[in-house]
SERO-4910 file (N, C-alpha, C, O; in steps of 0.05 Angstrom, whole numbers):
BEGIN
 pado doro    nc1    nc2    nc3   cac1   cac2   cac3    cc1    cc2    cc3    oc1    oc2    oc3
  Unk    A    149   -242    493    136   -268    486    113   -262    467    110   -272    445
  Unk    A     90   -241    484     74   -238    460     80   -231    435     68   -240    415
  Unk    A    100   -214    433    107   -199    399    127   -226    382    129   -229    358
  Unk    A    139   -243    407    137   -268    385    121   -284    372    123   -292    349
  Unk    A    102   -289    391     78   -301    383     70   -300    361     68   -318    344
  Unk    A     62   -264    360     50   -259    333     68   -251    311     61   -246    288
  Unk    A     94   -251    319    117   -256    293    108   -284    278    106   -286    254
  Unk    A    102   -308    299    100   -333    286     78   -337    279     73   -360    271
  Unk    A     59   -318    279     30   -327    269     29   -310    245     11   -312    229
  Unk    A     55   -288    242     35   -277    218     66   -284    189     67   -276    165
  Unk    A     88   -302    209    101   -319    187     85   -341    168     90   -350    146
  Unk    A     64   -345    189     51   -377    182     29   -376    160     23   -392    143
  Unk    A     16   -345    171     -3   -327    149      9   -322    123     -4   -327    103
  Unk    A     43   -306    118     53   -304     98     63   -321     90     78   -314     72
  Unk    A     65   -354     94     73   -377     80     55   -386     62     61   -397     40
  Unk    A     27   -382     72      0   -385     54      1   -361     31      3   -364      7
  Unk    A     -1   -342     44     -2   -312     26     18   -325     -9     10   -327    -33
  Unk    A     43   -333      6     61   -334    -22     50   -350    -42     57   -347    -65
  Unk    A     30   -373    -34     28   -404    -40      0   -382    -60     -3   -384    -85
  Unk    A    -16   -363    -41    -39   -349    -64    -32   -340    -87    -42   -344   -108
  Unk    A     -5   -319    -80      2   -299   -103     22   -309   -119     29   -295   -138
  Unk    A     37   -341   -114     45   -353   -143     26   -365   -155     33   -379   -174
  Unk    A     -3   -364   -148    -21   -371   -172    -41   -351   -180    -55   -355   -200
  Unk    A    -43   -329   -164    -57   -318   -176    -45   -283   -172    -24   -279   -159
  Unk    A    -61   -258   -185    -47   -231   -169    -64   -227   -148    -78   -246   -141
  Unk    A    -66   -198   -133    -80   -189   -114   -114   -178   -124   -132   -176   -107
  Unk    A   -118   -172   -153   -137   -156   -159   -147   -180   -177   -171   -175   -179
  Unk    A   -142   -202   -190   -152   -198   -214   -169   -229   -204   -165   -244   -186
  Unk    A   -188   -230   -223   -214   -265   -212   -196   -285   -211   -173   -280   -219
  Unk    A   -200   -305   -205   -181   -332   -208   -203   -352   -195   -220   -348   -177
  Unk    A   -197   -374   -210   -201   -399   -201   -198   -409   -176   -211   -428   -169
  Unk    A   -177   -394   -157   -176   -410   -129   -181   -384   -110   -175   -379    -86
  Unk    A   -195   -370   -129   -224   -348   -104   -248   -367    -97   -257   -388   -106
  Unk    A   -251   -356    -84   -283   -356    -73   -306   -348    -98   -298   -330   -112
  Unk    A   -329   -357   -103   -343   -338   -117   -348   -311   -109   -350   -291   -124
  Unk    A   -351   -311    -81   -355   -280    -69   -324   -261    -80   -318   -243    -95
  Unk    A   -317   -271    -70   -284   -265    -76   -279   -249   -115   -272   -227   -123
  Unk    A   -288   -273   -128   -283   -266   -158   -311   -241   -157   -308   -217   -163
  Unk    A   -330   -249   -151   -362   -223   -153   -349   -195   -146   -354   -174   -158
  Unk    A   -326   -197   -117   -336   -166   -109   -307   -158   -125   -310   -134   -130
  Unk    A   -293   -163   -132   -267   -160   -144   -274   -150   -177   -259   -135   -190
  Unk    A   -304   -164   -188   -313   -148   -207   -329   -118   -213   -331   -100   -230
  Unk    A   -345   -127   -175   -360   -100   -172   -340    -81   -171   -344    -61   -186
  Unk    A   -314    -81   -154   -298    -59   -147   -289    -49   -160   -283    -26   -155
  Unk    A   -281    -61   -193   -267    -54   -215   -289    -37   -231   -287    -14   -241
  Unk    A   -309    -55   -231   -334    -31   -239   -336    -10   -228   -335     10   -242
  Unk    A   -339     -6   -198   -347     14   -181   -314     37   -189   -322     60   -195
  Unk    A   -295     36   -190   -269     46   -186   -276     56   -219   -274     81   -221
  Unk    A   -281     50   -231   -281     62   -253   -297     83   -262   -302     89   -286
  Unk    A   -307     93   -237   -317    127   -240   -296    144   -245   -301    165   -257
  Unk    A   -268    138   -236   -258    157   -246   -237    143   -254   -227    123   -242
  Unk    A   -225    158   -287   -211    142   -295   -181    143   -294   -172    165   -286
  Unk    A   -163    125   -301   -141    121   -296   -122    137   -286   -109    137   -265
  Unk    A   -121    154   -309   -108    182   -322   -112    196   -294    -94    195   -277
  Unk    A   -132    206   -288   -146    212   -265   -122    201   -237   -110    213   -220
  Unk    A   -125    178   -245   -117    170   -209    -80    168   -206    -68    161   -186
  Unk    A    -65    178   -235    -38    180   -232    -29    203   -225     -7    211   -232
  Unk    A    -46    218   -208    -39    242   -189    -27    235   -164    -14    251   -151
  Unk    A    -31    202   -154    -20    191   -135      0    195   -138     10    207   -119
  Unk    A     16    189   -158     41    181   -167     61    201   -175     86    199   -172
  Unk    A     46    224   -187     61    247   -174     64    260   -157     84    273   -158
  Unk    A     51    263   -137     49    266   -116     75    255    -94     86    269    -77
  Unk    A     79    231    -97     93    200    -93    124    215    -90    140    222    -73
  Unk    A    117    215   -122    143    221   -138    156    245   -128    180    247   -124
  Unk    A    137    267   -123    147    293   -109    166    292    -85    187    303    -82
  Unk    A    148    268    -65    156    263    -32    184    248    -38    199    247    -18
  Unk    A    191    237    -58    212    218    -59    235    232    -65    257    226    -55
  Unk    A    233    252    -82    247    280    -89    278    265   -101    278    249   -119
  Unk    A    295    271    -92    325    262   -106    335    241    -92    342    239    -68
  Unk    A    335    221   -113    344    198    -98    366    186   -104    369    162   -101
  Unk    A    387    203   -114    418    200   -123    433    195    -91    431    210    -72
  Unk    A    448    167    -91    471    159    -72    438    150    -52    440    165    -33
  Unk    A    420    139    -51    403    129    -32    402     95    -44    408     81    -64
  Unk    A    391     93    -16    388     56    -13    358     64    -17    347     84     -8
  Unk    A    345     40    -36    313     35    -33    311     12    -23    330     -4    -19
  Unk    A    285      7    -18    272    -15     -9    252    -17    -19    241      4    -12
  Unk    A    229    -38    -41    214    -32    -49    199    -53    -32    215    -72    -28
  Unk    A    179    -57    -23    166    -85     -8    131    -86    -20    113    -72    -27
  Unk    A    140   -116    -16    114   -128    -29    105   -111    -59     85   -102    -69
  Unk    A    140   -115    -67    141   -117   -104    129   -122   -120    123   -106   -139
  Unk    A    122   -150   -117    102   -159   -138    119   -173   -167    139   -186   -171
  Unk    A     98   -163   -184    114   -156   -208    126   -129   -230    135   -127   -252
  Unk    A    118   -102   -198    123    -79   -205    109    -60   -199     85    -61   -204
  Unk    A    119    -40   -187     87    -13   -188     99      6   -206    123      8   -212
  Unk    A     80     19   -214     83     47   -216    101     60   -219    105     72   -240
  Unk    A    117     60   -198    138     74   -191    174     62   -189    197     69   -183
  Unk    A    156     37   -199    196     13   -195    209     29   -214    225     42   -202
  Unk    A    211     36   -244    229     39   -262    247     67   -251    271     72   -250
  Unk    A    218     87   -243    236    114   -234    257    109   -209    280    118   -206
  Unk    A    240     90   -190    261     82   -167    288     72   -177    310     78   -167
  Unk    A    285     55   -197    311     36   -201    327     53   -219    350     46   -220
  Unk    A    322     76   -235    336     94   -248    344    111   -233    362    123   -244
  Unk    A    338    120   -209    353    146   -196    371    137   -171    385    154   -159
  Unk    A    371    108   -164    372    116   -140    413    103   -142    429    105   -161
  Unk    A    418     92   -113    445     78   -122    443     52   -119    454     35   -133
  Unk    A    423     47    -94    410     20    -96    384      7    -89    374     12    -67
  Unk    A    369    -14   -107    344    -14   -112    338    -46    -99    330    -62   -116
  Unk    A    341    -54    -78    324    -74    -71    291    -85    -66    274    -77    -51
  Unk    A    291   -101    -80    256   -112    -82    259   -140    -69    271   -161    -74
  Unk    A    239   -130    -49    228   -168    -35    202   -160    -37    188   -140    -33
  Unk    A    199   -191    -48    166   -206    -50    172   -230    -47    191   -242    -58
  Unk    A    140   -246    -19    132   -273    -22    131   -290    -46    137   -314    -44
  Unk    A    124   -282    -64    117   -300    -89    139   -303   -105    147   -283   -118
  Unk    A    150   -328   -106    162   -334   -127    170   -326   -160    189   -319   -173
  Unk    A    143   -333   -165    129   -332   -195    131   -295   -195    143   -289   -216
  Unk    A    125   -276   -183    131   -249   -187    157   -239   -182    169   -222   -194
  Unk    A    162   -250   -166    198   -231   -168    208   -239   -185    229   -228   -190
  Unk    A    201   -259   -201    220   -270   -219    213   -258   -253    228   -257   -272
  Unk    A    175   -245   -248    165   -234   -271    184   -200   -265    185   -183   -283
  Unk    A    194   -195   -241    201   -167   -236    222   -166   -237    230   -144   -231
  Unk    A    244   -185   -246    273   -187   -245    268   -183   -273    278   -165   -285
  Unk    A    249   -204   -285    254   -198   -322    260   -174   -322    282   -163   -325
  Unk    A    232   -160   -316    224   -133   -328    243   -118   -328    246   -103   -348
  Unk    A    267   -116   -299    281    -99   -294    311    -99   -299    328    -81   -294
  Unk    A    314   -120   -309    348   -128   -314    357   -134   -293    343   -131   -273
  Unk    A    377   -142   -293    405   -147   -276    425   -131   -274    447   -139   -279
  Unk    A    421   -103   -265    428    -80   -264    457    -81   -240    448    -98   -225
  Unk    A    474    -76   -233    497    -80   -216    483    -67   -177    491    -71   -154
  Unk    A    463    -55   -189    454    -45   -164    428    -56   -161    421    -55   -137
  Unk    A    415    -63   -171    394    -71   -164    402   -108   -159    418   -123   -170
  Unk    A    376   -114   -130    363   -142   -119    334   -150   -115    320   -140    -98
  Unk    A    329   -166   -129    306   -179   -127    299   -203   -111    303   -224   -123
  Unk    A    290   -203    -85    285   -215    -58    276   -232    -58    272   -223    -36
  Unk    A    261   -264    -62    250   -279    -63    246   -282    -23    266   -290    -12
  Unk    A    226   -276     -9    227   -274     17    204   -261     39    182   -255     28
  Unk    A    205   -259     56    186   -249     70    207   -232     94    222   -239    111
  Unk    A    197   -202     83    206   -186     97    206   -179    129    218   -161    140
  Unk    A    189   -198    138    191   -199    172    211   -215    180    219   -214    203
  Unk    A    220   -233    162    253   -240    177    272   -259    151    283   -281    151
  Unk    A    268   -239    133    289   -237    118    316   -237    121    320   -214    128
  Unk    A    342   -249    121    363   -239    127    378   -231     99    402   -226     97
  Unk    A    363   -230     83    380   -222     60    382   -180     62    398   -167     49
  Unk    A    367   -170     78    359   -139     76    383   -136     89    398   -152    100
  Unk    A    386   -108     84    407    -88     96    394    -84    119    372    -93    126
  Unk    A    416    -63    137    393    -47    167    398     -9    154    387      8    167
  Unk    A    411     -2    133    409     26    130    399     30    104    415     37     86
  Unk    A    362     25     97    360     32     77    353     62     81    337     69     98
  Unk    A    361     74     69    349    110     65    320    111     63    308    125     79
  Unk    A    302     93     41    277    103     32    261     73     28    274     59     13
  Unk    A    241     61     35    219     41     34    193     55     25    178     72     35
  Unk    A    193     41      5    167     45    -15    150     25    -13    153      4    -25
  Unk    A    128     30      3    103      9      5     83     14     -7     76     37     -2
  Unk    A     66      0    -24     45      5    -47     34    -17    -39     45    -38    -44
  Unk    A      7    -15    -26     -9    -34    -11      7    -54      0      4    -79     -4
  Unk    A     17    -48      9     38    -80     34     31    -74     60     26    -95     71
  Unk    A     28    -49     81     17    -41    106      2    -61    112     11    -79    125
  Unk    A    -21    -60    105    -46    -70    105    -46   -100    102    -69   -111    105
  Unk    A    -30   -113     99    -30   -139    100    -11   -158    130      3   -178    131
  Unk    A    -19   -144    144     -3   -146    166    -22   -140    191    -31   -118    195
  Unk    A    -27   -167    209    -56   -167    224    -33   -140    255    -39   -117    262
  Unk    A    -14   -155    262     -2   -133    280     21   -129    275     42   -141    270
  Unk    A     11   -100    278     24    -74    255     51    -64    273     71    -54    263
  Unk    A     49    -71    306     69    -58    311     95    -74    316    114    -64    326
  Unk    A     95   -109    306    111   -124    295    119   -115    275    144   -116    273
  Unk    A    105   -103    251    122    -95    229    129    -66    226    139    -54    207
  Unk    A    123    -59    244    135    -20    243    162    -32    259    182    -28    246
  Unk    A    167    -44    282    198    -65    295    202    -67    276    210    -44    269
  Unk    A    202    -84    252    217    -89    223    230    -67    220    252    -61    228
  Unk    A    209    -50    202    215    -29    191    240    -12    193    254     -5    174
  Unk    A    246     -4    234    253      9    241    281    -10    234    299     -1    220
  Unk    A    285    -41    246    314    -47    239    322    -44    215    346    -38    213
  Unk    A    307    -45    187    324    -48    163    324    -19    156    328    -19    131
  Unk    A    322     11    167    322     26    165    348     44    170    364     30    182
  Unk    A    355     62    167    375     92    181    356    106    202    332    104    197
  Unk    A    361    117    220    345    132    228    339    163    221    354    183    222
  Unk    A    312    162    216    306    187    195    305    179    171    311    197    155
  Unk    A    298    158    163    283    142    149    264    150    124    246    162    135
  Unk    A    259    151     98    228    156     89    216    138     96    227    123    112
  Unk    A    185    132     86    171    102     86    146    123     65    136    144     74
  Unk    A    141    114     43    123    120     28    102     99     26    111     78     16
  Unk    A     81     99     30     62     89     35     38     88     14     34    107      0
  Unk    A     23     65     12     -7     68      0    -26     40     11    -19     17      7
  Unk    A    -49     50     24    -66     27     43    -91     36     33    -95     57     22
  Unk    A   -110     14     40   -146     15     39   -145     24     61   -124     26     73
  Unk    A   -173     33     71   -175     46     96   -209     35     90   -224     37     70
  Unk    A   -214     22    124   -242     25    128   -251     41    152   -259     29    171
  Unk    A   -249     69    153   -256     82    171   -290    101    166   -304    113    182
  Unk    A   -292     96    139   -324    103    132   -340     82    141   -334     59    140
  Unk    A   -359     91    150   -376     70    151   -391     43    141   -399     21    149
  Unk    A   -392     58    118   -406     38     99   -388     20     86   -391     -2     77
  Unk    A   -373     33     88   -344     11     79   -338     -4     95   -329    -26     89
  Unk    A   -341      4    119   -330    -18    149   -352    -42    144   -347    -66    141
  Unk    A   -377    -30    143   -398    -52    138   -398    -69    126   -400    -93    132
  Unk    A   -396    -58    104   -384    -80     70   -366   -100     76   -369   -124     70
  Unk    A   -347    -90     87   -315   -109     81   -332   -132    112   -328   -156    111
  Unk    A   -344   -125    129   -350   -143    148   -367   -165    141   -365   -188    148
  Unk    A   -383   -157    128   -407   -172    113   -382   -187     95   -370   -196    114
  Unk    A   -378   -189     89   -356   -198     58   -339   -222     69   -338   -245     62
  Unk    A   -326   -208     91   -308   -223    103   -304   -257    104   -285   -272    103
  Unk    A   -331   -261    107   -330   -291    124   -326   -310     91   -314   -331     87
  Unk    A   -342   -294     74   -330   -305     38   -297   -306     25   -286   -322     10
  Unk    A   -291   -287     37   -259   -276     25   -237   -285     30   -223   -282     51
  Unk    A   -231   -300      1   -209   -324      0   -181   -306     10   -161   -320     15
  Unk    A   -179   -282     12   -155   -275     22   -152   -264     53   -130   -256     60
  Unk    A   -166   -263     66   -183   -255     95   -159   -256    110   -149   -239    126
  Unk    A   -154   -273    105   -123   -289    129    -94   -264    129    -77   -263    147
  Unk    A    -93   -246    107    -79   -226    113    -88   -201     96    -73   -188     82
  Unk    A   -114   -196    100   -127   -170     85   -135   -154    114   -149   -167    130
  Unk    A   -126   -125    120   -132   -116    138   -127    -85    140   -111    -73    154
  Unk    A   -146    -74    120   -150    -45    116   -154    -29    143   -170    -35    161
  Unk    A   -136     -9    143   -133      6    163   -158     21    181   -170     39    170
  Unk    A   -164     14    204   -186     34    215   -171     48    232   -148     40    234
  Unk    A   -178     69    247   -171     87    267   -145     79    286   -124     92    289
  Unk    A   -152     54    298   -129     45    312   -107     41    291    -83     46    295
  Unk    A   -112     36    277    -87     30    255    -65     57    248    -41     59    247
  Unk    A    -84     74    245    -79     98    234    -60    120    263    -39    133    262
  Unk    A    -81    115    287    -69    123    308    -35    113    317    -16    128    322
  Unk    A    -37     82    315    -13     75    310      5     84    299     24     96    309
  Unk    A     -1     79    275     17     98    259     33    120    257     58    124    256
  Unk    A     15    132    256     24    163    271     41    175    294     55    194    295
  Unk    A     32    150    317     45    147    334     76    137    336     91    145    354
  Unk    A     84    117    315    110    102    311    134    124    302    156    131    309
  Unk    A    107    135    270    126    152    249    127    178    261    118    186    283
  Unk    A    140    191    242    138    226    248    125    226    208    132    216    187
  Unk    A    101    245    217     74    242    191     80    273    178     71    294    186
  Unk    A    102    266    151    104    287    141     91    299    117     99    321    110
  Unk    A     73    287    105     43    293     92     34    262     88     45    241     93
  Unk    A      6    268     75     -5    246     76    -35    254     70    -48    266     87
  Unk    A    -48    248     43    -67    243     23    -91    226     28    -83    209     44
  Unk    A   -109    223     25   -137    206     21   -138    202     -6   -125    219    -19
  Unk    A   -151    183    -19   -161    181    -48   -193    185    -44   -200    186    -21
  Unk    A   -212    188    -64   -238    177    -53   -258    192    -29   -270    181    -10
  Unk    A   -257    226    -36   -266    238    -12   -299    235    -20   -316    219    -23
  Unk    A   -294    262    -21   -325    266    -35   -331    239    -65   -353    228    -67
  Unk    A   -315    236    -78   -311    220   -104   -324    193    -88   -346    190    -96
  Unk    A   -317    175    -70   -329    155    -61   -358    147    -63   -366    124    -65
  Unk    A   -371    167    -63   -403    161    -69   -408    162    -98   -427    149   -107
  Unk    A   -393    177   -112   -394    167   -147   -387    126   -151   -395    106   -163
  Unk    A   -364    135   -129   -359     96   -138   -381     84   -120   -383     59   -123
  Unk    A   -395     92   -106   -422     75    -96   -440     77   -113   -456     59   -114
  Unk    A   -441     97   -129   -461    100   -146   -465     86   -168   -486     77   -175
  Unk    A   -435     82   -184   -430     78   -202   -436     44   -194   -437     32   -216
  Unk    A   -439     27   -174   -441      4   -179   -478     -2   -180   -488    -24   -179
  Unk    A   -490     19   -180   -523      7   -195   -522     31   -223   -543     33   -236
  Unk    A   -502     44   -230   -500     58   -250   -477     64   -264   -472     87   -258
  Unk    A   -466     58   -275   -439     68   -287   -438     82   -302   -415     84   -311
  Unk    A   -454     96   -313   -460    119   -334   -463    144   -306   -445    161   -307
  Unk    A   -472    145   -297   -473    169   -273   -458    176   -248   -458    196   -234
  Unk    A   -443    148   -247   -412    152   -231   -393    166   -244   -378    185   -236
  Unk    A   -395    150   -275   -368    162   -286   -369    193   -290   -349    206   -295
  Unk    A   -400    207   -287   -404    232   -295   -389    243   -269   -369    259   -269
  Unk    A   -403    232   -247   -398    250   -228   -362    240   -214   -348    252   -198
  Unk    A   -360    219   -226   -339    212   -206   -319    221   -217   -299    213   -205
  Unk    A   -314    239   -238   -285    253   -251   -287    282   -242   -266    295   -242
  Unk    A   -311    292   -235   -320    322   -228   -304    326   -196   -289    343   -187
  Unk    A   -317    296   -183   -313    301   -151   -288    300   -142   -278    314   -125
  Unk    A   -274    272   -162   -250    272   -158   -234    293   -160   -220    297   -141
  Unk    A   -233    311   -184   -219    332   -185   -225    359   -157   -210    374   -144
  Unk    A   -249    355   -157   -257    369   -123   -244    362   -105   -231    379    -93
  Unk    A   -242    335    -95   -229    334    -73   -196    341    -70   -183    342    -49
  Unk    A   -185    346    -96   -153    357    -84   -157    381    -93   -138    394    -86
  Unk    A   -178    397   -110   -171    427   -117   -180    444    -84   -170    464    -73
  Unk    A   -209    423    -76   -206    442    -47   -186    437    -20   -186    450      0
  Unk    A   -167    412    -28   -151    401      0   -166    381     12   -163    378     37
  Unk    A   -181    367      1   -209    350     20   -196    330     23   -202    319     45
  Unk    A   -177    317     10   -162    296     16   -141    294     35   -135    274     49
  Unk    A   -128    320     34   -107    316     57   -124    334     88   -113    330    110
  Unk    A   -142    349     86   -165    356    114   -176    337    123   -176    334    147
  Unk    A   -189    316    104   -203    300    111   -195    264     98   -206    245     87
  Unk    A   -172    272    107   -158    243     93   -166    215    110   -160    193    102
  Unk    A   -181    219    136   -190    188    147   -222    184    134   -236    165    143
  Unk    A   -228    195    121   -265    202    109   -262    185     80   -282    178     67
  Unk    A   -232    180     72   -230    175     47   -228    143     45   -231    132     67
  Unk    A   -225    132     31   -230     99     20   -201     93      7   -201     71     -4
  Unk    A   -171    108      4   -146     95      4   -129    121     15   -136    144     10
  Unk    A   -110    116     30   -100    135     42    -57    129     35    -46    107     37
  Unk    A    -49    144     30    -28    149     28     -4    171     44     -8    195     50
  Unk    A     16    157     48     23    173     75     70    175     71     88    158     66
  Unk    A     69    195     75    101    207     69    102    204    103     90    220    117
  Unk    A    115    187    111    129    189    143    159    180    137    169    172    116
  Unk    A    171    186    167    202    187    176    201    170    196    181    171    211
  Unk    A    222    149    201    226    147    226    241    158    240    254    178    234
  Unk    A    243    143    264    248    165    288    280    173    280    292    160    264
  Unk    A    294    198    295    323    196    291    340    222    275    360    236    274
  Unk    A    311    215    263    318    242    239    304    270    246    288    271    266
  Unk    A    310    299    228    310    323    234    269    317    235    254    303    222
  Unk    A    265    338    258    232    336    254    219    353    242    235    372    237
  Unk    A    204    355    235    192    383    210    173    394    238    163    383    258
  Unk    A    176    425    225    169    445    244    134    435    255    122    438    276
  Unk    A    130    425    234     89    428    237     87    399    236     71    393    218
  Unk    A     99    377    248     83    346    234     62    353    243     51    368    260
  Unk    A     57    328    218     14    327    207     10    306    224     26    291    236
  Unk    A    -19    309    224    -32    287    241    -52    272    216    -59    285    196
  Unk    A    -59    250    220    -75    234    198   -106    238    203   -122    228    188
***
């Protein structure tokens, strides 16, 4: 009863969610923010730009590594959008490329982009009780979608039905497990036109996690580099100095994957259950 409950409370959350993101995206100002909302969405873009772009597509190979050969695999891409990063390589290797997203107005900008390919589907839906999904996808690619989900172990149940067992799930979430970040986003909160399903990972989140999947690597962004992007928002001339130096620090010494809960976005290569276990799983 309870895990229905909150199936129906966080349907009722993603009916609103879709109604935000056919008018506006996730990052960029809009008219039906908050002023707080449009302010810190400018600070963050300021602050993030200590280190630059080029810089931060180490994610993505990285990504790209964990995903390795994806010839004769089912994908799953969730909370699509109008594309990441990584859709074109997904939809070129794999055998089949399914995309669901809430918003209307984006799956339909992500069908342009991508053709009408014999294997590929573009989802118009909400993936907590979708019936259009398969139950044996090989590989789910999540690029900030975790995190929008108040209880997590309703949607790890998802997960596990539209899955095979032994599963990928490639991952990318905010994390407020720093302090000052926990502070921030609390203070912020009671302003933030998206509040109703924004819910960056802390400890329990993470514990969960770990707990559901089997954690076969898994990254921080933002170790040591995080205080360049603090810096950089009363300076941006001395973030950007330091924030391309630190950044490259934190993966030349491993600081990101040692100290991957210290970091400000965390990214994570898990399995579900079913499948072969790796000799050493990681812990987050």
């Amino acid at each position: 009863m309870e895990n229905r409950d909150e199936l129906a409370e966080m349907l009722a959350v993603n009916a609103e969610q879709a109604k935000y993101y056919d008018s506006t995206d996730g990052g960029s100002t809009s008219e039906v923010n908050s002023f707080a909302t449009n302010l810190w969405r400018k600070i963050r873009w300021r602050a993030i730009s200590a280190v630059p772009d080029h810089k931060r597509e180490v994610i993505y190979r990285i990504q790209q590594d964990w995903l390795g050969d994806l010839a004769g695999k089912k994908v799953l891409e969730v909370g699509a959008g109008t594309g990441s990063y990584l859709t074109s390589h997904l939809v070129a290797n794999c055998a089949q490329y399914d995309a669901i997203e809430l918003s209307g107005v984006q799956i339909r900008a992500l069908r342009d982009k991508i053709g009408d390919a014999p294997h590929v589907r573009c989802i118009e839906g909400d993936f907590l009780d979708c019936d259009r999904l398969d139950d044996d996808y090989d590989v789910i690619y999540a690029q900030s979608f975790l995190h929008h989900f108040r209880h997590v172990d309703v949607l790890f149940d998802r997960i596990e039905a539209v899955t095979k067992p032994g599963a990928q799930i490639v991952t990318l979430d905010p994390l407020q497990t720093w302090l000052p970040a926990r502070l921030f986003r609390a203070a912020f909160r009671p302003f933030q036109t998206d509040a109703a399903w924004e819910f960056p990972f802390g400890h329990g989140t993470l514990d969960r996690l770990q707990d559901r999947f089997v954690v076969e690597d898994r990254f921080g962004l933002y170790g040591r580099s995080k205080w360049a992007i603090a810096l950089s928002m009363l300076s941006p001339k001395t973030g950007h100095r330091l924030g391309q130096r630190w950044f490259d620090w934190d993966f030349e010494t491993d600081y990101v994957r040692h100290r991957a809960r210290s970091c400000l976005i965390l990214s994570c290569n898990l399995r579900t259950a079913g499948g072969p276990v790796p000799a050493q799983p990681r812990r987050i």
